[in-house]
C-alpha positions as CSV (number, residue, x, y, z in Angstrom):
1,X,2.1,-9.5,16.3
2,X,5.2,-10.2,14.2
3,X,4.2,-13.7,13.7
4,X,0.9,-12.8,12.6
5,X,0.8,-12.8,8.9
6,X,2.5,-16.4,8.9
7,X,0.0,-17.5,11.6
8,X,-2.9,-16.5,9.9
9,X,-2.3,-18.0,6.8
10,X,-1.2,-20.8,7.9
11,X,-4.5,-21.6,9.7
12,X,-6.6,-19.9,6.8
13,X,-6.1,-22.7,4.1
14,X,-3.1,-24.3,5.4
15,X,-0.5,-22.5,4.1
16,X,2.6,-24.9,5.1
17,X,4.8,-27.4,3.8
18,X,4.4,-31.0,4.3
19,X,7.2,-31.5,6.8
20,X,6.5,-28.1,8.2
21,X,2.9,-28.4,9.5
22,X,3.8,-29.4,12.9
23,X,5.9,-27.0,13.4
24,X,3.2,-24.6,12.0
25,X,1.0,-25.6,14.3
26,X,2.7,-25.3,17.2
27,X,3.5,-21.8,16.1
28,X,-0.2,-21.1,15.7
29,X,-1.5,-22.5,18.9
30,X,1.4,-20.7,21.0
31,X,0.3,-17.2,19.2
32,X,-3.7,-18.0,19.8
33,X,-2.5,-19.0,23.8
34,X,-0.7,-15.7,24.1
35,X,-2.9,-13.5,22.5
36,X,-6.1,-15.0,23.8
37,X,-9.7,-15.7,21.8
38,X,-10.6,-12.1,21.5
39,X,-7.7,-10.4,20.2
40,X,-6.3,-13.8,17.5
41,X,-10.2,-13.2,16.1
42,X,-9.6,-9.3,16.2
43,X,-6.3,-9.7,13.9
44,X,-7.8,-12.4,11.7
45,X,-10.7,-10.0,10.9
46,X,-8.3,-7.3,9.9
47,X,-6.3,-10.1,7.9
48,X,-9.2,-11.3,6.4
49,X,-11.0,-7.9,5.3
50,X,-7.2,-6.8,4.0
51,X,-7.1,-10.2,2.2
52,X,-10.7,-10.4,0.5
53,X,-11.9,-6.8,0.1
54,X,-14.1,-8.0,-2.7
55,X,-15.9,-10.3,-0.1
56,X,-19.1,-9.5,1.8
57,X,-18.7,-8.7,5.3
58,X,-21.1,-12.1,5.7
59,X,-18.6,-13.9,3.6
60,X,-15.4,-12.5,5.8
61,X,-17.1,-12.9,9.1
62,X,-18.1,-16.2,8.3
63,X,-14.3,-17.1,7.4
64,X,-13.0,-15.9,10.5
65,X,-15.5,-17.7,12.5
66,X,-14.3,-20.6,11.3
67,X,-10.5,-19.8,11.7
68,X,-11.2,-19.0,15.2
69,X,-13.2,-21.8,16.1
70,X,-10.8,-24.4,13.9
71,X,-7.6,-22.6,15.9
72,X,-9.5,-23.2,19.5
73,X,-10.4,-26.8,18.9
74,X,-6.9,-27.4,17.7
75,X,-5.1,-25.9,20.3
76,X,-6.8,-26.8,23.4
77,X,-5.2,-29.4,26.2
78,X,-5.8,-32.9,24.8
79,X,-6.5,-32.1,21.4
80,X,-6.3,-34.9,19.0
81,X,-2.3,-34.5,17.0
82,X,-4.4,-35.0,13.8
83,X,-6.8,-32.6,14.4
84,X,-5.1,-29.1,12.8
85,X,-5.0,-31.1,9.5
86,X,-8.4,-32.8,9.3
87,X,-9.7,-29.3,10.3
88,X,-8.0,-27.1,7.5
89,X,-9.1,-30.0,5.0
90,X,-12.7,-29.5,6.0
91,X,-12.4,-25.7,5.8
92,X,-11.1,-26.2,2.4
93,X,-13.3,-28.8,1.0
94,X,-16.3,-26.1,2.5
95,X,-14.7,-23.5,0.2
96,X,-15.0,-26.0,-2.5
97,X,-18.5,-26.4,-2.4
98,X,-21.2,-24.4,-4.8
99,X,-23.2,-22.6,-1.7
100,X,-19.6,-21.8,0.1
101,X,-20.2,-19.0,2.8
102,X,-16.8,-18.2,2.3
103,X,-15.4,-14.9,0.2
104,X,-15.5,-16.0,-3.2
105,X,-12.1,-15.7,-6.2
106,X,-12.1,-16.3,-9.4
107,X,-9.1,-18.5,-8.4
108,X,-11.4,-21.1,-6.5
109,X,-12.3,-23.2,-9.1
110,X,-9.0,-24.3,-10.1
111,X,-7.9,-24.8,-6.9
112,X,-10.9,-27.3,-6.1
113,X,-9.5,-29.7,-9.2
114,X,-6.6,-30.0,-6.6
115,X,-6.2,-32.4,-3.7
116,X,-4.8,-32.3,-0.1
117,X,-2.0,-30.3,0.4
118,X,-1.4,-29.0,-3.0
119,X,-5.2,-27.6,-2.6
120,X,-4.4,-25.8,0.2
121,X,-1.1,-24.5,-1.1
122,X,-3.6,-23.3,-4.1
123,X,-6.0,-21.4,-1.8
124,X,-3.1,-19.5,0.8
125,X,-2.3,-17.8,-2.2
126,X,-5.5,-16.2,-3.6
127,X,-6.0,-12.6,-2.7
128,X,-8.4,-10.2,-4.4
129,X,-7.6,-7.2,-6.1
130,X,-7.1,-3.9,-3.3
131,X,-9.1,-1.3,-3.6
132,X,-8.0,0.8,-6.2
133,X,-9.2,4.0,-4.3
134,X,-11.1,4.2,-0.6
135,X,-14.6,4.8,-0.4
136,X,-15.2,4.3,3.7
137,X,-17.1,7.7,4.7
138,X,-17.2,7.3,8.7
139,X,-20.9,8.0,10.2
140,X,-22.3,11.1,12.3
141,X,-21.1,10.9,15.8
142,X,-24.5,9.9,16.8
143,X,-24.7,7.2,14.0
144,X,-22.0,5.7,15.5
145,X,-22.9,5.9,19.3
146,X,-26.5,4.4,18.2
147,X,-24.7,1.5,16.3
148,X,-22.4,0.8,19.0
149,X,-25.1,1.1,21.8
150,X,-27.6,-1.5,19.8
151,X,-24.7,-4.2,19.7
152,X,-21.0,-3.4,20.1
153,X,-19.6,-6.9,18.9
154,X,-21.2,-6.1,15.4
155,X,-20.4,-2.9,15.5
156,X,-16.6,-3.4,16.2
157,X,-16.6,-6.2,13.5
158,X,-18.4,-4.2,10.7
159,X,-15.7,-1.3,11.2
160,X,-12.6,-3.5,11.3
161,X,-13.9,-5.3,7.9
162,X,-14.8,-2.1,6.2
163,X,-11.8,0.2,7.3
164,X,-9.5,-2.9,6.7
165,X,-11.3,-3.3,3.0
166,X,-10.5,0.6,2.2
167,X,-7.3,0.8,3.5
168,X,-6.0,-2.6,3.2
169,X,-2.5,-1.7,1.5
170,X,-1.4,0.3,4.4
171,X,0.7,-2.3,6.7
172,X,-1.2,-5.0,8.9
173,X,0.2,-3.5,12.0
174,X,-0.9,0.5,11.6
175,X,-4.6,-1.2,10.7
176,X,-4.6,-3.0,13.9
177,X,-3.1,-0.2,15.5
178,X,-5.8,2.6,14.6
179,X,-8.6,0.1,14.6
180,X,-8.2,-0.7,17.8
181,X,-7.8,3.4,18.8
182,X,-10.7,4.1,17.3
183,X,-12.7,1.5,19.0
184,X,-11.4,3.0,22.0
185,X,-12.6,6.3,21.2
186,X,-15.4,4.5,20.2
187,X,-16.2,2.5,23.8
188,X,-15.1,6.1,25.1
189,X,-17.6,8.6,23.6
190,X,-20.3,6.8,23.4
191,X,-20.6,5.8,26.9
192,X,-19.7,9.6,28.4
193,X,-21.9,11.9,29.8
194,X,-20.6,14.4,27.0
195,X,-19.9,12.6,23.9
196,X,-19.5,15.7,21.5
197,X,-16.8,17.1,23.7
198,X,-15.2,13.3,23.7
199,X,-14.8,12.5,19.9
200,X,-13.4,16.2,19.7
201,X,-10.3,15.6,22.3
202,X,-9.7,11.5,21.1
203,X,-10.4,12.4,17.4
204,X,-7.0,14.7,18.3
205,X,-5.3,12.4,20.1
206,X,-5.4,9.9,17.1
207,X,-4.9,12.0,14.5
208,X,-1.5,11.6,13.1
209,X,-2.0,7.5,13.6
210,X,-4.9,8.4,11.2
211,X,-2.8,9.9,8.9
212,X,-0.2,7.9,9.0
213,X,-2.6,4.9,7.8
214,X,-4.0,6.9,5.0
215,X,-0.6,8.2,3.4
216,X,1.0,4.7,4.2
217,X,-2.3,2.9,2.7
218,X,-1.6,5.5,-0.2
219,X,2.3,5.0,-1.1
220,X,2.0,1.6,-0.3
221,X,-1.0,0.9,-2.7
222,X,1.2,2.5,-5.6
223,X,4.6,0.8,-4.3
224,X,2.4,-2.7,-4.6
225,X,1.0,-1.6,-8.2
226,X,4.4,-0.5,-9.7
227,X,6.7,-2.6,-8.3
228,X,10.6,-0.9,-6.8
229,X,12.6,0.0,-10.2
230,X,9.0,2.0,-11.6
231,X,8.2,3.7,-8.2
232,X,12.0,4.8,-7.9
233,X,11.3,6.5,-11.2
234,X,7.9,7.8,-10.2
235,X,9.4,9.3,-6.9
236,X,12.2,10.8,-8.8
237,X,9.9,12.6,-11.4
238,X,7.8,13.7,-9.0
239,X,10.7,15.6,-7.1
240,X,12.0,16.7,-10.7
241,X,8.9,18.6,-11.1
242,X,8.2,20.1,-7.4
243,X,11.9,21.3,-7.7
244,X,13.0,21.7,-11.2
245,X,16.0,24.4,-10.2
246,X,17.1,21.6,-8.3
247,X,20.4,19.1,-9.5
248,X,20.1,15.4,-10.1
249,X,22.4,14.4,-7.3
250,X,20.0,16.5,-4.6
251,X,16.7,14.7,-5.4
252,X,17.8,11.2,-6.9
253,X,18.9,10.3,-3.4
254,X,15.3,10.9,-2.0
255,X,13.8,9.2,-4.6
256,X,15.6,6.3,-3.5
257,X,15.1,6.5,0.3
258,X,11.6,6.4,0.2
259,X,11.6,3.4,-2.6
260,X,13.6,2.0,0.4
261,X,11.1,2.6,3.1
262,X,8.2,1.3,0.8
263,X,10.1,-2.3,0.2
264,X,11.4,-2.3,3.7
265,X,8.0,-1.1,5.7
266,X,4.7,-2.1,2.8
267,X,5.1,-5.4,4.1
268,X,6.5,-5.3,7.4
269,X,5.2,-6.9,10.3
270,X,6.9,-4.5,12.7
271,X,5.0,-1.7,14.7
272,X,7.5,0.7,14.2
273,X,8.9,1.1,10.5
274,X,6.5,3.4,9.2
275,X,6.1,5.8,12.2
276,X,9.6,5.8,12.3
277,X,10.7,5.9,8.8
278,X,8.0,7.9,7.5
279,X,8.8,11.1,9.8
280,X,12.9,10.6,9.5
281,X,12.2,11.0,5.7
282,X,10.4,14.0,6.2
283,X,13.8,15.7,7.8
284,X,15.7,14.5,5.0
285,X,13.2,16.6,2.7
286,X,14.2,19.4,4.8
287,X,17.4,18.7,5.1
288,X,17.5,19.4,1.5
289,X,15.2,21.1,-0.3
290,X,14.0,24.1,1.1
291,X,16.3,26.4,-0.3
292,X,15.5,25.4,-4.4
293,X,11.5,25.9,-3.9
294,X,9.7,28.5,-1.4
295,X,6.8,25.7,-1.1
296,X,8.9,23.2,0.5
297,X,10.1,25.8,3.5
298,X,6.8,26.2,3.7
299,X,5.9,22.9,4.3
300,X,9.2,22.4,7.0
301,X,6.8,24.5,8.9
302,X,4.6,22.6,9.7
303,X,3.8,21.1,13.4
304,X,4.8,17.6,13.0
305,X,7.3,15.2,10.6
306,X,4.1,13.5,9.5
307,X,2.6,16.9,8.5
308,X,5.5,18.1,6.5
309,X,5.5,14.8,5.0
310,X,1.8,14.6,3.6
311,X,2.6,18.9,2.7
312,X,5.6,17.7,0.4
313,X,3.7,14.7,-1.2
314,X,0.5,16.8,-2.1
315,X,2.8,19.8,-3.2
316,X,2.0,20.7,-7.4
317,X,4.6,20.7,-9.8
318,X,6.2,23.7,-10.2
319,X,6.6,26.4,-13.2
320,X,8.9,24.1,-15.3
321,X,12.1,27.1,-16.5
322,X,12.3,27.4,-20.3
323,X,15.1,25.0,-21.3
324,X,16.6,23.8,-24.2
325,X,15.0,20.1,-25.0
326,X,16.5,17.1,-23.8
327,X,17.7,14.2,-26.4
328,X,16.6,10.6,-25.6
329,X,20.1,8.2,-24.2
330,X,22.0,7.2,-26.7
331,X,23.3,3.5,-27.4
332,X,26.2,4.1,-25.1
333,X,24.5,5.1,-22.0
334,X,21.7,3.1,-22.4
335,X,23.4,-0.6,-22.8
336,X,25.6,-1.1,-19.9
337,X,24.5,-3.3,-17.3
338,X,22.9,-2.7,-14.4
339,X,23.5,1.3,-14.8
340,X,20.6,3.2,-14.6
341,X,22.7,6.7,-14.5
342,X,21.5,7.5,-18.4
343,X,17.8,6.7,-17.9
344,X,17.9,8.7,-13.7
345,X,19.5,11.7,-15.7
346,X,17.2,11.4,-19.0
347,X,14.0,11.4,-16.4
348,X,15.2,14.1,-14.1
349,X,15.9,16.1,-17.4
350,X,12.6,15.4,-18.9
351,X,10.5,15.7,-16.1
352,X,11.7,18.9,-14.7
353,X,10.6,20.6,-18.0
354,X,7.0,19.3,-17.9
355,X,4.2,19.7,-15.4
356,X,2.6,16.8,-16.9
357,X,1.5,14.4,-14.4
358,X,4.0,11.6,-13.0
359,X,1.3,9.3,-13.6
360,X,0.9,9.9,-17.4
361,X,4.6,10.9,-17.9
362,X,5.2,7.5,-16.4
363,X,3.3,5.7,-19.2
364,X,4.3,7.1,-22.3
365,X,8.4,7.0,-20.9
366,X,8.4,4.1,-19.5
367,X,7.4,2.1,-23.2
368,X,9.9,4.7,-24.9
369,X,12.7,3.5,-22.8
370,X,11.8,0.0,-23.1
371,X,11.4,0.2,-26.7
372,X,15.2,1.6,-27.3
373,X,16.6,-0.9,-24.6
374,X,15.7,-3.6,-27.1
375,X,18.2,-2.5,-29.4
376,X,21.0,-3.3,-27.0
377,X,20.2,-7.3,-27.8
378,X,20.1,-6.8,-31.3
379,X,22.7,-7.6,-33.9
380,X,23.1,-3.9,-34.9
381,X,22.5,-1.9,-32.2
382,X,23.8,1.6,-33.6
383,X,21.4,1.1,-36.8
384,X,18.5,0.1,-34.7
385,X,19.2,3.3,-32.2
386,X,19.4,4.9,-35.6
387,X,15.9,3.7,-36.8
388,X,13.9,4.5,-33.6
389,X,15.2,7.5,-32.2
390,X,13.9,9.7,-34.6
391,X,10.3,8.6,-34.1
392,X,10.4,8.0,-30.5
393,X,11.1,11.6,-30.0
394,X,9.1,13.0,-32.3
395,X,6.4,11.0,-30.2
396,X,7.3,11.3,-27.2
397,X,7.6,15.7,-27.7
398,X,4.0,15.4,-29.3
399,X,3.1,13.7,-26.2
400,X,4.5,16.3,-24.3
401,X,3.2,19.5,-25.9
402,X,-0.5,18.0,-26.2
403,X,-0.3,16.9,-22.4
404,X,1.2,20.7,-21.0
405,X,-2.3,21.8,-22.9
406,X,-4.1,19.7,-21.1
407,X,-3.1,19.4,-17.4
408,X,-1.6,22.6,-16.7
409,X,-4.0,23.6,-13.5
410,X,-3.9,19.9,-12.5
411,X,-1.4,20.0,-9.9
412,X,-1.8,23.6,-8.3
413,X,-5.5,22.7,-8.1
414,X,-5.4,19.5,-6.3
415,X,-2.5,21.5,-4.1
416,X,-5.3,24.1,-3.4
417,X,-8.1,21.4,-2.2
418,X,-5.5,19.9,0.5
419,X,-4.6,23.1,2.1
420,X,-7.9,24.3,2.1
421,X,-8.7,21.0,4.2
């Protein structure tokens, strides 16, 4: 499983240096020997589906047929040395061609002006856009038993592409993990004399690996799309506003744990970083923050870590207290090096007097700060400071007051649909 992500790319276009590729090989014939047929063509379709979520399920299928069939040819006793490389060639000259069965990128065409190794390089890379939000509905109970009953093969494949597709930012190994519980369930249910009573007691048994796919397919999706220094912002506004009677120095250092956990566990191949991380977090929230919002003890209640956890990150912004307004960093604070203690205390201040969305407060603070930062390089930083903090304020507080107008049921109303699930 840890070697999976390497393995797979390395057979899928040949992603692997010139004097690397035997060793490459040897390191994906060893995984496809211990893993066996069924389960290497089980984790390519998951890699696949998470890799091209843009591509048909034809297209995908079609691409892991041939992985899977390339990797067995390859690997078997007496295979000829040269046949890995003559094999990921063809597969990339077929991706190449005008009718290609394969999932199709933008990306593909500039690759195809490329030759041998370099083309390969060229195509390991390409990767379609996630998802921006998951639209998988799962069928009736008897939708699925009738599905699974007319062929189970296509039925197992069809789900692994399209949960994979939907959820395809969560880490590789909590997809394989749940797919392959469900499928269970699935194999279950559908052959017992009672299958209502079944999916009730599995559906249980799985739930909190369901949720922990979701949220992690969910933090990681905006971890991926603003990179570490924006989401430790993000995190840190969003606590400024849940906890706004809060200090700096009690919610900065959450903020930066779970930043953390996102670059440490997004793209880890290991089975146990999120389950573990995730639900240590969640004692850390109430470790700390009970006591400076009611909402937050109520949360701690909850039956498991992962529960408190998805209670805290669904939880509304809170009345922001009437406070004097806060002043945009000055020069000083702003231009040393690699000291973000001006803009953490600038956001925290800002963001606990405002129930405005992170995501929108995000946008219009994050060009404001940029915008004065550029006067630290220039030859006259204190008249330049001088020049634009006037009108960055007076924009940014028009921002401010227009937005408070216009979101303030946003977050207690999507709080209220959650609990009522």
């Amino acid at each position: 499983m840890k070697g999976l992500l390497v393995l797979l790319l390395a057979v899928g276009f040949g992603h692997a240096i010139e004097r690397g590729r035997d060793y490459e090989k040897d390191k994906v014939c060893k995984e496809f020997i211990d893993m066996g047929k069924d389960d290497f063509k089980f984790l390519s379709m998951v890699q696949y589906s998470r890799k091209f979520p843009s591509g048909t399920f034809k297209q995908v299928s079609q691409l892991v047929e041939e992985v899977v069939s390339l990797t067995a040819a390859c690997c078997a006793e007496g295979a000829d040395p040269d046949c890995y490389d003559k094999m990921t060639s063809s597969l990339s000259s077929k991706s190449c061609e005008r009718d290609s069965p394969f999932p199709v990128h933008p990306g593909t065409a500039e690759c195809c002006t490329k030759e041998g190794l370099e083309r390969k390089l060229c195509m390991a890379v390409l990767k379609h856009q996630p998802q921006e939000f998951p639209t998988y509905v799962e069928p009736t109970n008897d939708e699925i038993c009738a599905a699974f009953r007319k062929d189970p093969k296509e039925f197992a494949d069809q789900f692994i592409y399209e949960y994979s597709i939907n959820y395809g930012q969560a880490p590789q190994s909590l997809l394989v993990s749940y797919t392959k519980s469900y499928l269970s369930m699935v194999a279950a249910c559908c052959t017992s004399a009672s299958p209502t009573i079944c999916f009730l007691k599995e559906r249980l048994q799985i739930k909190q690996l369901s949720l922990l796919t979701t949220m992690a397919n969910r933090v990681c999706s905006q971890y991926a799309a603003y990179g570490k220094e924006k989401s430790r912002l993000s995190h840190l506004i969003k606590f400024a506003q849940k906890v706004p009677t809060a200090d700096l120095q009690d919610v900065l250092p959450l903020a930066e744990d779970i930043t953390e956990i996102l670059s440490t566990c997004c793209e880890s191949a290991s089975e146990d970083c999120m389950p573990k991380e995730l639900p240590e977090y969640a004692v850390k929230i109430c470790d700390k923050l009970p006591k400076k919002n009611s909402k937050f003890e109520d949360c701690c209640q909850e039956k498991t870590p992962m529960d408190i956890f998805v209670c805290a990150y669904f939880m509304p912004a809170a009345q922001p207290p009437e406070l004097p307004a806060v002043e945009l960093p000055t020069n000083k604070d702003l231009c040393e090096k690699g000291n973000t203690k001006a803009i953490d205390q600038y956001t925290f201040q800002l963001s606990r007097r405002t129930h405005i969305p992170e995501v929108f407060l995000t946008k219009i603070l994050e060009p404001t700060l940029k915008s004065l930062g550029e006067c630290c390089d220039s030859k006259d930083s204190t008249t330049c400071f001088k020049t634009k903090h006037p009108q960055l304020q007076k924009e940014l507080t028009s921002f401010i007051d227009k937005g408070q107008q216009l979101c303030a049921d946003y977050s207690e109303n999507t709080f209220t649909e959650y609990k009522k699930k």
